[in-house]
C-alpha positions, 0 to 999 in steps of 0.5 A, spaced: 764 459 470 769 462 476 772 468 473 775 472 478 781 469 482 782 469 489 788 472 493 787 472 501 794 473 502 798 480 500 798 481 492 805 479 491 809 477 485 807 471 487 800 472 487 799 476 481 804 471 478 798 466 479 792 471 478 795 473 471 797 465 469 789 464 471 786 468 466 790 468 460 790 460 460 784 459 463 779 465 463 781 469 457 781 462 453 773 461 455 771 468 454 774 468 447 770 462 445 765 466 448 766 472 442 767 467 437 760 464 439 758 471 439 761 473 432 759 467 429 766 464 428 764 458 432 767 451 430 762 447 427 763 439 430 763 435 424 768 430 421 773 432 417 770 433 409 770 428 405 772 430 397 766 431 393 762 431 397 758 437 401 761 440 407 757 445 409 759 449 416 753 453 417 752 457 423 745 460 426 747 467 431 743 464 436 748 468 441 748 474 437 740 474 438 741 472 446 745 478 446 742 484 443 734 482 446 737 480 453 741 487 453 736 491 449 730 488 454 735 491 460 739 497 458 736 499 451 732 505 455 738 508 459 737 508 467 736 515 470 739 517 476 734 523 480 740 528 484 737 533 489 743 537 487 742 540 480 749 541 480 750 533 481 745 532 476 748 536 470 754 533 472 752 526 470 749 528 464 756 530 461 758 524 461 757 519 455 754 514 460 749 511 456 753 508 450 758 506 455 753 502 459 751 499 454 756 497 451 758 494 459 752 491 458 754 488 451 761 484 455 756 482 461 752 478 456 757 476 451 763 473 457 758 474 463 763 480 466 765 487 463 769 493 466 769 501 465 776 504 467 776 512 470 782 516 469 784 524 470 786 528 464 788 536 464 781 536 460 777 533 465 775 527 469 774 522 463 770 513 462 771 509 458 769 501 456 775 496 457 775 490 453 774 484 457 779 479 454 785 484 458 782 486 465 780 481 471 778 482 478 782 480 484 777 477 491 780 477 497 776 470 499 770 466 496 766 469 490 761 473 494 767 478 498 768 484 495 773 486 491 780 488 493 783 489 486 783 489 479 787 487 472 789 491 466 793 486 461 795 489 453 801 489 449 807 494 447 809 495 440 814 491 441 808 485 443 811 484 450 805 484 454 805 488 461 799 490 465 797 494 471 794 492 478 789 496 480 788 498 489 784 502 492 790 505 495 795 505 488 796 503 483 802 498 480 805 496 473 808 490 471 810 487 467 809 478 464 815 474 461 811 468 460 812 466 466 813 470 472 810 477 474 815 482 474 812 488 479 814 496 477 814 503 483 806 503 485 804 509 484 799 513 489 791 511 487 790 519 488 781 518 488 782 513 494 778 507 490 778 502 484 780 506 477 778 499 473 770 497 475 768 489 474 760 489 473 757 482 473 751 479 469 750 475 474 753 472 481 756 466 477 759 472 472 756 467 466 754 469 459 747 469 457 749 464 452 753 460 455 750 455 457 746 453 451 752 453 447 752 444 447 746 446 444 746 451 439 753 446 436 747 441 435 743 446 432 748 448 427 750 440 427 743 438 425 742 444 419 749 442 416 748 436 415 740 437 412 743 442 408 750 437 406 745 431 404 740 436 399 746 437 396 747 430 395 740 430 392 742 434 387 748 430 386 746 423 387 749 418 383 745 415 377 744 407 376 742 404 369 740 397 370 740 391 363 745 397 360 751 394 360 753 396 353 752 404 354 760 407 354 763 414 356 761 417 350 753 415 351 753 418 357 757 425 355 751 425 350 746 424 355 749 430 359 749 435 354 741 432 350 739 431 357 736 425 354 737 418 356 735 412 351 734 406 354 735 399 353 729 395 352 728 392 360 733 397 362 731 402 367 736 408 370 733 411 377 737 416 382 742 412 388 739 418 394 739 418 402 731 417 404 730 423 408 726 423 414 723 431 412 717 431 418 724 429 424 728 434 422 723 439 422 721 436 430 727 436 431 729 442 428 723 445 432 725 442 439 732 444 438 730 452 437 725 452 443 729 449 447 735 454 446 730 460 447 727 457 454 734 455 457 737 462 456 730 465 458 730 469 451 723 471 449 722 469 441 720 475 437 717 472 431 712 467 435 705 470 433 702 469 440 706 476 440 702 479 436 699 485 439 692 483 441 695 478 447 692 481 454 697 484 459 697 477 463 699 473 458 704 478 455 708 478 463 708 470 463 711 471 456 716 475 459 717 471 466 723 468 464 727 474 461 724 479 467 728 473 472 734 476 468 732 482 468 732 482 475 738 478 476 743 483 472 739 489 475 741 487 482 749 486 480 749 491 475 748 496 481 754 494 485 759 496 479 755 502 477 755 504 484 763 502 485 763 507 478 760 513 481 764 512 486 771 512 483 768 518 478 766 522 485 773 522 487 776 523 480 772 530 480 773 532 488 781 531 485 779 537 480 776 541 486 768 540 484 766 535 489 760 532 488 756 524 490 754 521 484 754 515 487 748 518 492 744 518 486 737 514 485 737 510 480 731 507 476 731 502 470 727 501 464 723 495 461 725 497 454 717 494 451 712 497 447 708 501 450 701 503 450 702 511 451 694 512 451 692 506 456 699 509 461 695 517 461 689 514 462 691 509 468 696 515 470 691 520 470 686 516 475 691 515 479 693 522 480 688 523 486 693 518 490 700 520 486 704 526 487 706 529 480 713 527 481 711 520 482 708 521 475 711 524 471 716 518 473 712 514 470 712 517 464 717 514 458 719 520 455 721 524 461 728 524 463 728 528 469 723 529 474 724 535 477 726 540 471 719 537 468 715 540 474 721 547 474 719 548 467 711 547 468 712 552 474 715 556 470 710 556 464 704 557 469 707 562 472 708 566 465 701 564 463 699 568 470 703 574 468 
């Protein structure tokens, strides 16, 4: 689903008028669903419950599982950033950008966006999440160019909503009547660039689970249902066939004895619905898998996970959450770079200038990991690699280059 709108034009009251109507009764709407999908709160498509009769609303947190297994998969081991400026380094390890990229991470998996807001303080420069049910971007042509604006919405006390808009040269309050946008005194964006980020899970800026919710309906529908017609089982209907002289208080005593007399030709047996166990479990199965292949979501409890699967089959296993992977990654780089950037400009304002933006960044793959084989393979490679470059590899080794200062520092020690 298109989620940011486009505005070639100037951002007038007009304009803005249009973007803000788009979002909250088009935009914001589907990402609610989203989240309720996510909270387990998604409606249950059955008719309207009969009295007496069960009525259940099961609902299986397939989405929560999407989410948590696609965002641990990405963002579960924090990515680094290596500076050549120690200072640059020390810098971006103040900041609480770990929990904060995951978090993101989170929203893009749930609403296929989320977005981080920089701002200024006497104490210092300070990010923060922001939820993606109140911001939405602002293009100035088709989806593929690049950002001109971003939005902020939220309510006052008196539950009126305004909001602010986000430039690179200001930034602008307003206020919304329902109807119509009604434009504040902008305001000088003292860094220069967008204070409110945008980052995309993806280039469609959809969901991990959003297009297998039709899916996971029918598997909620599917194991309602199973579980309204094995309550009917226990409740069935008790039929007496050549009994037509029993009366209430035989039917009382039958329930408290639990005994039933029987006329001579007579026979009782239970009304049930005849069920098909073998098709609800096929088809029970085909719903469950199809769901995890269509979200290219791996499934953990598969025994063919077990740990004696080779390295070959274990990547086809992982094939369709790496495609993912490497999807989120090349969008997650281009608001993570925007964030460095604003966070650069906001710490040049404090007379601390630095390019966090300049940074390498390097990814992990959150697997478990065979920390003998890695040393072994590492160490035969060392001929060919440089120390850095192994060190690197090494899960357990934040920072390269303090890595090899440490050890230089030891060696020299010893040396003494």
């Amino acid at each position: 689903m298109k989620q940011d709108y486009i505005c070639a034009g100037a951002l007038t009251e007009d304009a803005l008028t249009g973007a803000v109507s788009d979002f909250l009764y088009r935009v914001r709407p589907h990402r609610e669903r989203l989240w309720d999908y996510y909270e387990g709160q998604q409606p249950v498509p059955k008719g309207e419950a009969v009295r007496g009769r069960p009525n259940n609303l099961l609902r299986v947190p397939f989405p929560r599982y999407i989410t948590e297994v696609q965002t641990g998969y990405f963002l579960g081991v924090p990515p680094t950033l290596s500076y050549e400026r120690p200072e640059e380094g020390r810098i971006y390890a103040d900041l609480p950008m770990d929990y904060l990229l995951f978090d993101i991470g989170r929203d893009m998996s749930i609403c296929g966006e989320g977005f981080a807001l920089v701002w200024l303080e006497q104490s210092g420069v300070r990010v923060c999440r922001c939820d993606p049910l109140t911001c939405f971007g602002i293009r100035g042509g088709e989806a593929g160019e690049p950002l001109r604006a971003a939005v902020r919405l939220f309510k006052r006390l008196d539950n009126s909503v305004c909001g602010m808009l986000y430039e690179e040269e200001r930034v602008t309050p307003f206020t919304w009547d329902g109807q119509r946008v009604a434009l504040g005194a902008p305001e000088e964006n003292l860094p220069g660039h967008l204070a409110l980020v945008p980052f995309n899970n993806n280039c469609q800026t959809c969901g991990d689970f959003e297009m297998v919710t039709g899916l996971l309906d029918a598997y909620n529908l599917l194991l309602s249902g199973a579980m309204d017609d094995m309550q009917s089982v226990a409740n069935a209907f008790l039929a007496l066939y050549g009994m037509q002289g029993t009366t209430q208080g035989d039917i009382d005593e039958a329930n408290r004895t639990r005994i039933l007399s029987l006329a001579e030709g007579g026979r009782a047996e239970f009304v049930v619905k005849n069920l098909n166990h073998e098709a609800l479990a096929q088809l029970e199965s085909n719903l469950r898998r199809s769901i995890l292949e269509l979200s290219m979501t791996p499934d953990l409890s598969d025994e063919h996970f077990a740990g004696n699967a080779s390295g070959v089959a274990m990547q086809y296993k992982l094939w369709g959450i790496e495609q993912v992977r490497l999807a989120k990654e090349r969008s997650f780089l281009d608001g993570l770079h925007r964030l460095l950037t604003a966070l650069s400009g906001s710490f040049a304002l404090l007379g601390t200038p630095v390019a966090l933006e300049q940074g390498q960044v390097t990814f992990y793959k959150n697997l478990p990991q065979d920390h003998t084989a890695l040393a072994g393979t590492l160490l035969s490679l060392s001929p060919l690699l440089s120390k850095r470059t192994i060190l690197e590899q090494l899960p357990w080794v934040k920072d390269a280059e303090e890595e090899l200062r440490r050890k230089a520092e030891e060696t020299m020690e010893t040396e003494e």
